[in-house]
C-alpha positions as CSV (number, residue, x, y, z in Angstrom):
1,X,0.2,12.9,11.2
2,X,-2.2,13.8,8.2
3,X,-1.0,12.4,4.7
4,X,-2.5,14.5,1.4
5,X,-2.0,12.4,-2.0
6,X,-2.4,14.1,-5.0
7,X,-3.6,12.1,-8.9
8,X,-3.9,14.8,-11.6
9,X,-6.8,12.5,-12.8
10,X,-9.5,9.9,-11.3
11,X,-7.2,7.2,-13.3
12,X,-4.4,8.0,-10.8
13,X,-6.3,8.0,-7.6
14,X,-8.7,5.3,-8.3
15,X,-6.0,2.4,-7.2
16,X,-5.4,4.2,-3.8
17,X,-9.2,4.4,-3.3
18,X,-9.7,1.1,-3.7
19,X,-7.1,0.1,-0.9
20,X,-9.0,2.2,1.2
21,X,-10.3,0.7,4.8
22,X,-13.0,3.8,4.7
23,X,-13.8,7.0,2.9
24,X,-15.8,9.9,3.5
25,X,-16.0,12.3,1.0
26,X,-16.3,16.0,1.1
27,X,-17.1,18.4,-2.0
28,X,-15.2,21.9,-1.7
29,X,-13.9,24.1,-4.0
30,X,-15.0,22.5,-6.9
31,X,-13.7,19.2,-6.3
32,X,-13.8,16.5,-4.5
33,X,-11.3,15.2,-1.2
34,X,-11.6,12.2,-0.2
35,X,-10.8,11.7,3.6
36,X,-9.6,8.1,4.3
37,X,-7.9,5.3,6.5
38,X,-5.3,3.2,5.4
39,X,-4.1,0.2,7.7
40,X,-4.7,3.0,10.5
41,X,-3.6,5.9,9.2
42,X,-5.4,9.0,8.2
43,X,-4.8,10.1,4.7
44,X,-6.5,12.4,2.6
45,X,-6.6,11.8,-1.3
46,X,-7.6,14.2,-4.1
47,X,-7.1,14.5,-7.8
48,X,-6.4,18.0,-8.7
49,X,-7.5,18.1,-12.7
50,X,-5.1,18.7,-15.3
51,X,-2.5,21.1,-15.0
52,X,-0.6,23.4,-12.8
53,X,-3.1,25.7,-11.7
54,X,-5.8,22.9,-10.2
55,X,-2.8,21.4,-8.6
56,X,-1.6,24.5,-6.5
57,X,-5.4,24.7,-5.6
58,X,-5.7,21.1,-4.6
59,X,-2.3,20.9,-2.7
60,X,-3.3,24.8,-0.9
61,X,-6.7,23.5,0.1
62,X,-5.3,19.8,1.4
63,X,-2.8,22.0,3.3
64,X,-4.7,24.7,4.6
65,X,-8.4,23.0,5.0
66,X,-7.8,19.7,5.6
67,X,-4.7,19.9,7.6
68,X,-1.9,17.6,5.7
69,X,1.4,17.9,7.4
70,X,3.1,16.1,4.4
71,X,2.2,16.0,0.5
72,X,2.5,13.0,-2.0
73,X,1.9,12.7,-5.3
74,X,1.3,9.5,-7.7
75,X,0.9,9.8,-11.4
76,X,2.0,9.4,-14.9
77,X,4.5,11.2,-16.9
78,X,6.4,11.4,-19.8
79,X,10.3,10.2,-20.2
80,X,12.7,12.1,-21.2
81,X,15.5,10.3,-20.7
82,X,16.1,7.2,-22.5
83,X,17.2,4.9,-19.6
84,X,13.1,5.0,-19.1
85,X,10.6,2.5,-20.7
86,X,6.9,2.5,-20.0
87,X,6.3,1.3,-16.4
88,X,9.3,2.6,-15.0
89,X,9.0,4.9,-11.2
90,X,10.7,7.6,-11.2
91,X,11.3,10.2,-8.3
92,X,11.6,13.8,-8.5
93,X,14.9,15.1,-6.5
94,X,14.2,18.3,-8.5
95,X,11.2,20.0,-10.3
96,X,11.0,23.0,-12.8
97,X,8.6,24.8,-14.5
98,X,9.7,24.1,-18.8
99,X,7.3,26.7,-19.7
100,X,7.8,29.4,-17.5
101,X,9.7,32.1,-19.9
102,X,10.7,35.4,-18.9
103,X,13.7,35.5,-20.6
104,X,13.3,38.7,-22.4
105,X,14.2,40.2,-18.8
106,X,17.2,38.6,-19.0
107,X,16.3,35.6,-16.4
108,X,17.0,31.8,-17.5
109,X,14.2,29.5,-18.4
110,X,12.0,28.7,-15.4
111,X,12.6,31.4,-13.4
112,X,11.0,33.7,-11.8
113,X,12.6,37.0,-9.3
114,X,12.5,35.7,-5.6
115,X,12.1,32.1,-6.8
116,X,14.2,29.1,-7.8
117,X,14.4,27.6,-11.5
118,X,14.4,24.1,-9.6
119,X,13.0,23.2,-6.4
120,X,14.2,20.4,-4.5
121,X,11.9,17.6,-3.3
122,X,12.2,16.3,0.3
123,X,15.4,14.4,1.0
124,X,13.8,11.9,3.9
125,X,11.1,11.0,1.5
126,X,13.4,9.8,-0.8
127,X,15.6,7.7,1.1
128,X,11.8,6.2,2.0
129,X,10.9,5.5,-1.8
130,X,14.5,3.7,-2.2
131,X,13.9,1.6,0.8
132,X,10.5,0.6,-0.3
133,X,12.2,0.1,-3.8
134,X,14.8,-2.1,-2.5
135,X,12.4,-4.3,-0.3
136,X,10.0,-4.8,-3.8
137,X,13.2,-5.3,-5.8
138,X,12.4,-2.8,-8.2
139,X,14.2,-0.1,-10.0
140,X,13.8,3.2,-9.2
141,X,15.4,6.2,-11.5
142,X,15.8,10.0,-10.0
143,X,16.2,13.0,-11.5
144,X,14.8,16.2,-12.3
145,X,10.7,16.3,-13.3
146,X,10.0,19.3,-15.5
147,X,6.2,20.4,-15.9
148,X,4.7,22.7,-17.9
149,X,1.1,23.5,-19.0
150,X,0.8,21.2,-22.0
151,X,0.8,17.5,-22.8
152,X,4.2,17.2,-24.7
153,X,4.3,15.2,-27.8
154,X,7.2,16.5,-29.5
155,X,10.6,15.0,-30.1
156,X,12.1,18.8,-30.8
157,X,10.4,19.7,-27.6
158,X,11.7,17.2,-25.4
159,X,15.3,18.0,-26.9
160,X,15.0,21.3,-25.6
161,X,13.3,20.9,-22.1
162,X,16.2,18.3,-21.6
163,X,19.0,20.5,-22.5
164,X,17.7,23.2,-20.6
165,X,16.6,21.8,-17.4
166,X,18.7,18.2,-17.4
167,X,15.1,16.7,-16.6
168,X,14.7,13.2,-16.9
169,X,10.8,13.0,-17.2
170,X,7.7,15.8,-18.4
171,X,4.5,15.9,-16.3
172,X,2.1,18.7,-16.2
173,X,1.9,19.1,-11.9
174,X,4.7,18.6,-10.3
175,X,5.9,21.9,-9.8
176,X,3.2,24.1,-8.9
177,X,2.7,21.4,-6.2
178,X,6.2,22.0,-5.4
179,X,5.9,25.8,-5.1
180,X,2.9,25.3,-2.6
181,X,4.6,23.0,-0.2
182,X,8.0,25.1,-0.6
183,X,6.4,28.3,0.2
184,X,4.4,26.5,3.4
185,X,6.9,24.8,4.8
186,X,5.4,21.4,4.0
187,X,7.6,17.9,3.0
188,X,6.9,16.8,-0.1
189,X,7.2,13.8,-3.0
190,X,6.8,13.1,-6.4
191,X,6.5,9.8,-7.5
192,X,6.0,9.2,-11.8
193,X,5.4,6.0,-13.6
194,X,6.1,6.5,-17.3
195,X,3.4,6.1,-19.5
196,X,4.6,8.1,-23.0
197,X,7.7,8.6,-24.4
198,X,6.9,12.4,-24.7
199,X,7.4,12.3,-28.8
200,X,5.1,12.1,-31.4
201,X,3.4,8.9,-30.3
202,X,2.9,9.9,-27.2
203,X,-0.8,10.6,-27.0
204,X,-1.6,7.0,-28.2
205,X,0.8,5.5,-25.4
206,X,-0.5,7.4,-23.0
207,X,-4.4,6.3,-24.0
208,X,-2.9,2.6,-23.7
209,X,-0.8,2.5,-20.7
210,X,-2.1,5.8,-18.8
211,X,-4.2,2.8,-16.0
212,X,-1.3,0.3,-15.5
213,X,1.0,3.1,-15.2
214,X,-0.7,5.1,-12.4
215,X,-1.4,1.9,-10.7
216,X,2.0,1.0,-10.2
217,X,2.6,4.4,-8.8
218,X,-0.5,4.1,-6.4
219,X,0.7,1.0,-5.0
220,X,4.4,2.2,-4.6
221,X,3.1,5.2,-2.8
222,X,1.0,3.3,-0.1
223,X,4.0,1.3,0.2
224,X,5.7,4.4,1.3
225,X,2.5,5.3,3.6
226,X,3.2,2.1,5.2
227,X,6.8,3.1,5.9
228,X,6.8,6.4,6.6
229,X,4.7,5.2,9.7
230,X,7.0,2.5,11.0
């Protein structure tokens, strides 16, 4: 089995790639993949870029080039709820697009006809993360991860993508990853570390803890690698 994991930035791939036993790299599309060997296992690593259109490109092409049977992701994101602080994992059971309005058609928030507001995350997967959690002796929330195509720094905002989506966190990827892997048939996993507060001091937080953040995502997610091949 082929493993595909996904940083929206360099920042949030550059721990896995350093834990790397070897790396070749290929250029496509754009970007670059990065195919490597962990402990004996064959992963392939990519950062996407910002946002949820480089994302479904990067989690397509990992699929559909490159062969992943299974997609994870590692990153940052925003809390929503308050029982996060900065540092904190968090996995997605659910993701949503906040931003996705066609409302005036008479449709709820984040949905679009023949889709689903929410998509859910793969079950397996997360019984993985809370093993791995246990074994660390770490806490590890779960709830719903809403993205959207802007960094939110907004108390009002955050109110409302709470209420209307019952999300616990903001990131900018997520979902359109989501939406890939749903549509192809492929398991996948969102893993978070908080690195903002998503209100008006966000983007300073996220300048300050945006590389101790992802790390301790990275190295919970090749925990999981480990795991998952057991």
């Amino acid at each position: 089995m082929k493993i595909a994991i996904i940083g929206a930035m360099r920042e949030e791939i550059d721990p896995l790639l350093s834990k790397m036993d070897s790396v070749i790299e290929t250029q496509y599309a754009n970007n670059i993949y990065y195919e490597a060997i962990y402990n004996g296992k064959k992963l392939v690593i990519a950062y996407s870029k910002i946002g949820k259109v480089f994302s479904a490109l990067t989690a397509t092409i990992l699929i559909e080039k490159f062969g992943c049977q299974m997609v994870l992701f590692s990153g940052v994101a925003g809390a929503i709820s308050s029982e996060l602080k900065i540092g904190d994992l968090i996995i997605a059971d659910g993701l949503c697009q906040h931003d996705l309005d066609i409302t005036a058609f008479g449709h709820p928030y984040g949905y679009v006809p023949e889709g689903e507001v929410c998509i859910p995350t793969d079950t397996k997967l997360r019984e993985i993360a809370k093993k791995v959690a246990s074994n660390k002796g770490i806490a590890l929330k779960e709830g719903i991860i809403a993205t959207g195509d802007q960094f939110v720094a907004c108390s009002d905002k955050k109110s409302w993508v709470a209420e209307t989506f019952k999300a616990s966190a903001l990131e900018m990827e997520g979902a359109s990853v989501a939406v890939v892997c749903n549509a192809l048939g492929i398991p996948f996993f969102i893993l978070r570390a908080i690195s903002d507060t998503a209100n008006d001091e966000a983007g300073m937080d996220f300048d300050t803890f945006l590389e101790s953040s992802a790390k301790i995502s990275a190295d919970f997610i090749l925990d999981m690698v480990d795991e998952i091949y057991a």
